[in-house]
Legacy VTK file of the C-alpha trace (Angstrom):
# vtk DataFile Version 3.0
C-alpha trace
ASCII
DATASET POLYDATA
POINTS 474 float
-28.014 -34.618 259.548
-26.712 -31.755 261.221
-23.374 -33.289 261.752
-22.669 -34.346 258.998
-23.415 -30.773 257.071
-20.622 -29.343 259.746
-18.709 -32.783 258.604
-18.338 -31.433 255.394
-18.470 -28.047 255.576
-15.378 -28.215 257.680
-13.558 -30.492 255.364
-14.552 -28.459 252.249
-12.676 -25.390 254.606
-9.854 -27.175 255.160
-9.597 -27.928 251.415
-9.600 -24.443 250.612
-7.265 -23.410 253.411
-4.551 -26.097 251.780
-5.214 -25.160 248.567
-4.104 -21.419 249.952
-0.896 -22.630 250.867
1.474 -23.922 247.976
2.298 -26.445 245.109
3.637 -28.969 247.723
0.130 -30.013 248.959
-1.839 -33.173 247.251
-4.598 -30.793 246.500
-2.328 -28.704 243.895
-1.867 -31.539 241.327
-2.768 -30.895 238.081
-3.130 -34.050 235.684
-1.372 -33.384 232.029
-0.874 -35.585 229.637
2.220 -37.971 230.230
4.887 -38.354 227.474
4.535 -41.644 225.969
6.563 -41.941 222.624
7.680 -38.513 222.782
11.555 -36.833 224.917
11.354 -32.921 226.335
13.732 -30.237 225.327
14.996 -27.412 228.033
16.603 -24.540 227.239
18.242 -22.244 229.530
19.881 -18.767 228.744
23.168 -18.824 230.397
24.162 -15.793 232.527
25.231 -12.621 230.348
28.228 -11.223 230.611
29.129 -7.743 231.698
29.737 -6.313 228.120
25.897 -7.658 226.997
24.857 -5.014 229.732
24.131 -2.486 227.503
22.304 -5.079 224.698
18.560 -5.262 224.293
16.879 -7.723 221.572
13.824 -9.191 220.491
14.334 -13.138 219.818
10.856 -14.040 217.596
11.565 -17.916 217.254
13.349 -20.273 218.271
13.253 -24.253 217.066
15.217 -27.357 217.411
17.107 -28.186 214.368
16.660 -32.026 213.205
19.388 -34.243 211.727
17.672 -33.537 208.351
17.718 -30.243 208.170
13.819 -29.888 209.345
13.436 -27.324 212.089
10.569 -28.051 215.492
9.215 -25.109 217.180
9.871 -24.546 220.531
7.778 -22.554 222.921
9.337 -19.578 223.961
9.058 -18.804 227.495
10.180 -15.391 227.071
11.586 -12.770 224.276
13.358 -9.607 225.286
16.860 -10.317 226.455
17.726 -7.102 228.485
21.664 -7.394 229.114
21.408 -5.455 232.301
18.797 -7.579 233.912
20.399 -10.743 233.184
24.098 -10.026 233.794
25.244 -13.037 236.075
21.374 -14.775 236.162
20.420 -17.869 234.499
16.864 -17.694 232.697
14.718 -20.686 231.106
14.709 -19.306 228.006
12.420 -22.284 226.095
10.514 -25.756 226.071
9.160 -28.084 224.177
7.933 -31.853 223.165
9.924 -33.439 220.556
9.882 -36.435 218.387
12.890 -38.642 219.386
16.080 -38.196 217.272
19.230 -37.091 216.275
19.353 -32.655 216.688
22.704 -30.729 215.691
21.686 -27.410 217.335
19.205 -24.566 217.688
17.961 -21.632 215.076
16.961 -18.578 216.906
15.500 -15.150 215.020
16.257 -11.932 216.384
13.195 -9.230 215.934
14.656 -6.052 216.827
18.060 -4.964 218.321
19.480 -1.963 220.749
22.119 -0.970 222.368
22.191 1.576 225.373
24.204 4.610 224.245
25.205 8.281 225.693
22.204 9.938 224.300
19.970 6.947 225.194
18.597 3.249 223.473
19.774 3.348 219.697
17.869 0.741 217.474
20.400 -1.620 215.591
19.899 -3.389 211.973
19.051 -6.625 212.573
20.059 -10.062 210.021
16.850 -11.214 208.682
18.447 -15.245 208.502
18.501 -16.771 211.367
21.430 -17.493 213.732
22.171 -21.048 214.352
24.043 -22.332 217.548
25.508 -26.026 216.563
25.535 -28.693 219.420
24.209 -32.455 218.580
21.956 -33.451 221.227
19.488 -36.377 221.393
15.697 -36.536 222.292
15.223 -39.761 223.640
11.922 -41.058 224.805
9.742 -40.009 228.141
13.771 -38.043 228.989
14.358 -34.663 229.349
17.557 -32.701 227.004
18.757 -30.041 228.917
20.378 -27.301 226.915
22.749 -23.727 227.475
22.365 -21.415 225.170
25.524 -18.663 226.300
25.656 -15.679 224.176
29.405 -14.338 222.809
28.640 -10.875 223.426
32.089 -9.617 222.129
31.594 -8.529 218.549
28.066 -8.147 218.925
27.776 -4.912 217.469
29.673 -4.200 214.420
30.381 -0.849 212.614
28.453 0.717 216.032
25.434 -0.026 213.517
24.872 -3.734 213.491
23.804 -6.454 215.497
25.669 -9.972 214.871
25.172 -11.945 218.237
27.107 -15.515 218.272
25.711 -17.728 220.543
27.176 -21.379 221.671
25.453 -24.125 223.166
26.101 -26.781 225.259
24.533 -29.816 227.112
24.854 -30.981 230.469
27.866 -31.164 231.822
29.580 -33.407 234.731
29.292 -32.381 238.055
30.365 -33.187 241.957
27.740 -35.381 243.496
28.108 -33.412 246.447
27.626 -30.365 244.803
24.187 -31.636 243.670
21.239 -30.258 244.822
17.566 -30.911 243.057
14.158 -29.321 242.814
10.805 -31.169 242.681
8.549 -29.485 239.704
4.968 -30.672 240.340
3.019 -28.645 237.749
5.778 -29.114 235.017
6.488 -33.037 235.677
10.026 -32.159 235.961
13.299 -32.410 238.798
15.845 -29.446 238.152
19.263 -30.593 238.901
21.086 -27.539 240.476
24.863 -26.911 241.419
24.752 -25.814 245.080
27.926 -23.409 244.684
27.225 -22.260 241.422
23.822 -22.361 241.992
23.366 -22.779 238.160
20.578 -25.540 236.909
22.896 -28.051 235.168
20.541 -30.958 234.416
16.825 -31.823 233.925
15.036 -34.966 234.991
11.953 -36.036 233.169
9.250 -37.946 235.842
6.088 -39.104 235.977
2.714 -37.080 236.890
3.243 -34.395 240.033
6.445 -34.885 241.613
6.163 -33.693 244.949
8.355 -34.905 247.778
11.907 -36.038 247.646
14.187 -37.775 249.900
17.788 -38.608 248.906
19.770 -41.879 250.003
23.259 -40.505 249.833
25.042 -44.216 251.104
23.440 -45.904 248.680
23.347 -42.811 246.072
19.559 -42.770 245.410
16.501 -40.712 245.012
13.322 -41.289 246.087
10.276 -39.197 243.960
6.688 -39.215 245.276
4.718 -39.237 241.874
1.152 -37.586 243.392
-0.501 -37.657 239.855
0.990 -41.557 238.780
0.174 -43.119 242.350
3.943 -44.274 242.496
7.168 -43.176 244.075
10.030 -43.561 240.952
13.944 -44.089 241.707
16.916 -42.428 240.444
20.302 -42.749 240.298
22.662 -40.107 242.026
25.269 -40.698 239.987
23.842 -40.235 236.707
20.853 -38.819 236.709
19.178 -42.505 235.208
15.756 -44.183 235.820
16.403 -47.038 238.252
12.733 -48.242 239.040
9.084 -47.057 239.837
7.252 -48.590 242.899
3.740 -48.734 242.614
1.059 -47.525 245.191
-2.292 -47.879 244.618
-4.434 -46.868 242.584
-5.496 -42.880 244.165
-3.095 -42.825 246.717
-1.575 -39.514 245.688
1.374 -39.840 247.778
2.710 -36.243 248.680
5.868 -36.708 250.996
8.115 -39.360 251.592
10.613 -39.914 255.095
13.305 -42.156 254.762
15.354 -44.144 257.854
18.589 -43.182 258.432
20.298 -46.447 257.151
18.244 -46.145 254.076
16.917 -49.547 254.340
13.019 -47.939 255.083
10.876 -45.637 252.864
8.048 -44.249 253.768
5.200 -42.640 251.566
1.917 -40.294 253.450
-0.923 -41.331 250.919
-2.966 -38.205 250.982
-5.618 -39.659 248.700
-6.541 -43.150 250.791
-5.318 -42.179 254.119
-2.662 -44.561 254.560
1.009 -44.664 254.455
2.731 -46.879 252.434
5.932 -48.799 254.327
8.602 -49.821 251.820
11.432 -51.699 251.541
13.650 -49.086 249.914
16.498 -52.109 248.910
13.912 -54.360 247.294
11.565 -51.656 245.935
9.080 -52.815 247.135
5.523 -51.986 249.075
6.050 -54.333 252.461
2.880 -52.839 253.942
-0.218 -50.222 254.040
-0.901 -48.994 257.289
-4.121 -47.090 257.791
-3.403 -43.364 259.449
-5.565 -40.319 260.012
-7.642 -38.155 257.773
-5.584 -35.982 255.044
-1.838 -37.219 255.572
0.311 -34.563 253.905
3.892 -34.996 255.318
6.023 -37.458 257.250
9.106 -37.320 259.563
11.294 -40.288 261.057
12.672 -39.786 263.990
16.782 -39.949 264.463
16.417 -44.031 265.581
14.923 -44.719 262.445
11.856 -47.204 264.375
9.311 -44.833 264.355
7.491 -42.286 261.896
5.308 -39.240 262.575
2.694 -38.571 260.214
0.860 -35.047 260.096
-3.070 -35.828 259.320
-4.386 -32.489 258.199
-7.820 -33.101 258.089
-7.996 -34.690 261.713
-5.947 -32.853 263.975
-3.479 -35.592 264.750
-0.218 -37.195 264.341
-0.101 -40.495 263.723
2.850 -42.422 265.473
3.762 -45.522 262.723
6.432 -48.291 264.609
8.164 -49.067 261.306
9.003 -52.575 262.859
5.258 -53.649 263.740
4.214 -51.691 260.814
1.378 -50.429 262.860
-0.223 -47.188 264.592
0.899 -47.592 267.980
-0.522 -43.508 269.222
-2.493 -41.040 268.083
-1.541 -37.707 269.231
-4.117 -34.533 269.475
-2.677 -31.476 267.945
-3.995 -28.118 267.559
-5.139 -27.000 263.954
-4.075 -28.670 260.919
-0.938 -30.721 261.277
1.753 -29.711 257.934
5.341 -30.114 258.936
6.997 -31.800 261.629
11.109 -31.630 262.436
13.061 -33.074 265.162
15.643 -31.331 267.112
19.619 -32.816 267.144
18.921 -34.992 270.002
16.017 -36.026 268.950
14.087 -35.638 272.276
11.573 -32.588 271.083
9.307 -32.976 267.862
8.297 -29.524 266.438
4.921 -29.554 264.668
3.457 -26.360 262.388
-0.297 -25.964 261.439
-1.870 -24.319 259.049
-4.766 -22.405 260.801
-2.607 -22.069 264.106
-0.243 -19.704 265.627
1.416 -21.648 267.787
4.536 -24.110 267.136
3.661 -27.424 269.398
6.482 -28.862 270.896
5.799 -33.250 271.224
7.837 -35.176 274.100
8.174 -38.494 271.672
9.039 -40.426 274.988
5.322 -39.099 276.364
3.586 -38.824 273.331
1.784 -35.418 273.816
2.309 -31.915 273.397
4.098 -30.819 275.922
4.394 -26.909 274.739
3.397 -24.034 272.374
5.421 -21.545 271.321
3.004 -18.350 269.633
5.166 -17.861 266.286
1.989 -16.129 264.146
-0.325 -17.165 261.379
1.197 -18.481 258.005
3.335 -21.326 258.902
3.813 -23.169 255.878
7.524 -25.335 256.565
9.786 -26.190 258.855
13.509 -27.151 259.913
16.062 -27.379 262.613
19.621 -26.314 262.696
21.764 -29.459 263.806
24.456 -26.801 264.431
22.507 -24.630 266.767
19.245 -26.669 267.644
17.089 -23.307 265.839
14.356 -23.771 264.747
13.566 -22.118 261.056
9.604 -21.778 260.572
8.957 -20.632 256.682
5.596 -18.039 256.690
3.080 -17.919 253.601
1.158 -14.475 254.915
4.554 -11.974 255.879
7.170 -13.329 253.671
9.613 -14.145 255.675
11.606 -16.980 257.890
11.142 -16.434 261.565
13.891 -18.247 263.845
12.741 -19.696 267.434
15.133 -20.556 269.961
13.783 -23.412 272.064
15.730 -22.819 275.150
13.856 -19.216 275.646
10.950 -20.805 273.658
10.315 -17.355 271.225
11.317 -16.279 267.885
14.280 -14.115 268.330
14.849 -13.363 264.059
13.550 -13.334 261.109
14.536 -13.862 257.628
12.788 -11.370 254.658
11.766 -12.809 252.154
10.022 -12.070 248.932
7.653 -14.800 248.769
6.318 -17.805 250.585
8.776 -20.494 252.149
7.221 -23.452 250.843
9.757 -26.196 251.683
13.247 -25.546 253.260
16.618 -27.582 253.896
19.805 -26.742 255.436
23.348 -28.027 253.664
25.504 -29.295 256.671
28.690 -29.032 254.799
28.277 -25.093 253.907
25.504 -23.953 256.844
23.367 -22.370 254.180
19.515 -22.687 253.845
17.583 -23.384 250.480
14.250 -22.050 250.142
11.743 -23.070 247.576
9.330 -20.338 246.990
6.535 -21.919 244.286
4.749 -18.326 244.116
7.993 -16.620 242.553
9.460 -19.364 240.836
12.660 -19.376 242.450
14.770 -21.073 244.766
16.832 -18.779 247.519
20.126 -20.089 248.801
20.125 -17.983 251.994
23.406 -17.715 254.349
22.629 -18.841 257.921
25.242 -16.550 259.878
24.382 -13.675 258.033
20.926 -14.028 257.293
21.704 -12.782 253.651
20.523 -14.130 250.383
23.531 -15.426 248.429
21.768 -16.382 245.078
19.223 -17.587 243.411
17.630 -20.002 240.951
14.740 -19.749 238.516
12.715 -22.747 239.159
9.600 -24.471 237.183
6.239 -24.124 238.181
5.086 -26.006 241.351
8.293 -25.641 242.910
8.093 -28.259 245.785
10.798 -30.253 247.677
14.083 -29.199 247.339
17.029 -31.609 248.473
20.820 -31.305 248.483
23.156 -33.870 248.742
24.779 -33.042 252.318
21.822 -31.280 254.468
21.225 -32.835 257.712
LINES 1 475
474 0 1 2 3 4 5 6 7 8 9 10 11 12 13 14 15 16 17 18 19 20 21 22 23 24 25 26 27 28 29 30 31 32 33 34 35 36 37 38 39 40 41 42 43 44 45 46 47 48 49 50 51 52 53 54 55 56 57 58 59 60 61 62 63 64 65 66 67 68 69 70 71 72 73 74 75 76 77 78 79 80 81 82 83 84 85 86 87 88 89 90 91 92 93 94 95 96 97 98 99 100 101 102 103 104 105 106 107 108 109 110 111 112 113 114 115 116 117 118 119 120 121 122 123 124 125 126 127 128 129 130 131 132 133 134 135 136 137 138 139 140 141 142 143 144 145 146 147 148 149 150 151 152 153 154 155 156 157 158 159 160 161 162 163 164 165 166 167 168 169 170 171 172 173 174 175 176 177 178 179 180 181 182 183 184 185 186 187 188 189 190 191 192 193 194 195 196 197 198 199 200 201 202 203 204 205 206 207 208 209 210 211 212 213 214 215 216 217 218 219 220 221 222 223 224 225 226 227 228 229 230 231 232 233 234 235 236 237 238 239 240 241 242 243 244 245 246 247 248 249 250 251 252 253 254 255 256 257 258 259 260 261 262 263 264 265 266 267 268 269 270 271 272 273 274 275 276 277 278 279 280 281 282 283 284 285 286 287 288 289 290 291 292 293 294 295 296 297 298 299 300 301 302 303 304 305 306 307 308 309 310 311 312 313 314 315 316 317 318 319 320 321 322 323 324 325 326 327 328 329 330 331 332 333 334 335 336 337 338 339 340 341 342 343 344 345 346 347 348 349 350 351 352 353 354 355 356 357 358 359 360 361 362 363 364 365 366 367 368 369 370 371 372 373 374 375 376 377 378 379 380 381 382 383 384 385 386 387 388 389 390 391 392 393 394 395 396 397 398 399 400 401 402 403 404 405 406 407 408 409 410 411 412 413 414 415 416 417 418 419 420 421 422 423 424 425 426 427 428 429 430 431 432 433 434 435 436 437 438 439 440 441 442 443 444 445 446 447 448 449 450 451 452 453 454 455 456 457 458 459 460 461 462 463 464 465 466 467 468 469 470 471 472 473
């Protein structure tokens, strides 16, 4: 009896401790209710241009306007446009759940009005109509419309007494595919389709319940979506953005992560909810085989041969060693703390492995199957990758806010990165050396130089910012 009370008292700790660290974890879903019959609308407020710098104004309402003339609500997400705050910086400006139809634009009402003079903030008169920006767009079922409201802030102010904003509006337009870069959006059921040089959201994707990890087939131009809340992992096309196919788990799975093999051919889903990881043929779509792992499997990495997959079981202190060929456990390796994250170095000869509730990075010989090191890098680790260019290894903290870089060879962290939140998931884009950081806890996702160590922009994100991917990281 005994036993088992420690039994569950330490699971019921570990449960909190996960729930401590980010959207990204199976514990952090939150169920809403799916779109059936009805499409989602996304507005985003373009960045303002310098001569808006010295505008301030109070929107009141903004709606979607229907073919017939009808306007919808939408719900504001914010109301005070400050010009000087949002000079070069995107903002989600609105959502909302539409019938499906035919739209020709959106009406927005403006409250109140200033501009920033000499003598200090003059109030302006303000149109009591409402100002319409035209655009037909279409709300199609269980999709997301992605619209960009810019404002024309030349003539904005008239007679130095009056405020007569234009504003255009766009929808998505086309972009690079390897300029594409997405965002998993687990509270919000939503993938935000990014433009890694612009770093501008350019295009929404609508999913099923709690999208948490993604992995990216760039030969064969796919995405792979681990739906926690939907016990599924859907498929999208690269190219345009489309619904391909949904592969169904079973039922309370909750997969969290997925790993894929580097000839694309082999998917691989950690099952947080049944302990299992699902093996899948990533061709066929299709579930080849359920292989039973270790307690709490949050996270996944296949290693540079593409035979074998690691699996990080939080709630037992182990990584599981799946042979993707046998489509069985083959080791079970001790680790200290609560496995999260696990990234191989360039040669693929060291496994690094981050917990939770340890300080130490472990370093796993795969050809020995044990830890064969630790490295003290603090409390907070909360992700993990490796430069293929340098062999560094980038740890992302939850408790400082910050990045800190350990070299291997000396085996101690020799930098750190500052950051402003918690590094919940990282990746590193090969073709520009430049890390993206998804930070859930301030909404936003860095794009963070790797010579310099400087932040180069940033992206408002939706809430449960997860997995971020780019098409050309490692």
């Amino acid at each position: 009896m005994l036993h088992q009370m420690k039994q569950i008292r330490f699971h019921f700790l570990c449960a909190v401790l996960f729930l401590s660290i980010g959207s990204c974890f199976p514990l952090e879903t939150t169920y809403r209710v799916p779109l059936h019959e009805e499409g989602r609308v996304i507005v985003y407020l373009q960045p303002l241009p310098q001569e808006a710098s010295n505008l301030r104004f109070i929107i009141d309402a903004i709606s979607a306007i229907r073919s017939d003339g009808s306007h919808v609500p939408l719900s504001p997400l914010f109301n005070e446009i400050k010009g000087g705050e949002l000079k070069g910086f995107q903002k989600l400006l609105a959502t909302g759940v539409l019938t499906p139809g035919s739209y020709t634009g959106l009406s927005l009402m403006i409250n109140k009005a200033f501009v920033q003079g000499e003598e200090g903030e003059v109030a302006l008169f303000v149109s009591e109509e409402p100002i319409t920006a035209g655009h037909p767009f279409e709300v199609r079922r269980r999709q997301a419309s992605t619209l960009f409201l810019s404002l024309e802030a030349s003539g904005a102010v008239t007679d130095s007494i009056r405020f007569t904003p234009a504003f255009s509006l766009a929808g998505p337009g086309g972009i690079l595919l390897n300029l594409t870069g997405y965002v998993s959006n687990s509270a919000s059921d939503l993938i935000s389709v990014f433009d890694k040089k612009t770093m501008l959201v350019v295009d929404s994707i609508a999913t099923g319940s709690g999208p948490k990890g993604i992995v990216l087939d760039q030969r064969g131009r796919r995405a792979y979506v681990a739906l926690s809340g939907a016990d599924a992992v859907e498929v999208y096309d690269l190219v345009t953005g489309s619904f391909i196919s949904s592969i169904k788990l079973n039922f309370g799975d909750h997969p969290s992560e997925l790993a894929i093999t580097p000839d694309g051919r082999t998917l691989v889903s950690t099952n947080y909810g049944s302990n299992t990881v699902s093996i899948i043929d990533a061709i066929a779509m299709f579930q080849l085989q359920r292989v039973r792992v270790g307690q709490g499997p949050v996270s996944v990495v296949v290693d540079p041969s593409g035979f074998k997959a690691y699996v990080m079981n939080s709630l037992s202190s182990t990584v599981s060693v799946v042979d993707l060929t046998q489509r069985t456990v083959t080791v079970t390796i001790a680790v200290e703390g609560s496995p999260l994250r696990g990234a191989f170095n360039r040669s693929g000869n060291r496994l690094f492995v981050i917990s939770e509730n340890s300080p130490n990075l472990q370093v796993i010989d795969p050809s020995q199957f044990r830890v064969i090191e630790k490295i003290f890098i603090g409390m907070g680790a909360a992700s993990i990758t490796v430069s293929l260019r340098t062999d560094l290894i980038l740890v992302g903290k939850k408790y400082d806010g910050e990045i800190t870089i350990v070299d291997p060879l000396s085996s101690m962290f020799i930098d750190t990165i500052r950051l402003s939140g918690t590094a919940a998931f990282m990746t590193i884009d090969r073709q520009e050396n430049t890390l993206f950081v998804a930070m859930p806890d301030r909404r936003k996702l860095l794009k963070i130089n790797l010579t310099s160590k400087k932040t180069m922009a940033e992206i408002e994100v939706r809430e449960g910012a997860c997995a971020v991917v780019v098409v050309g990281e490692r």
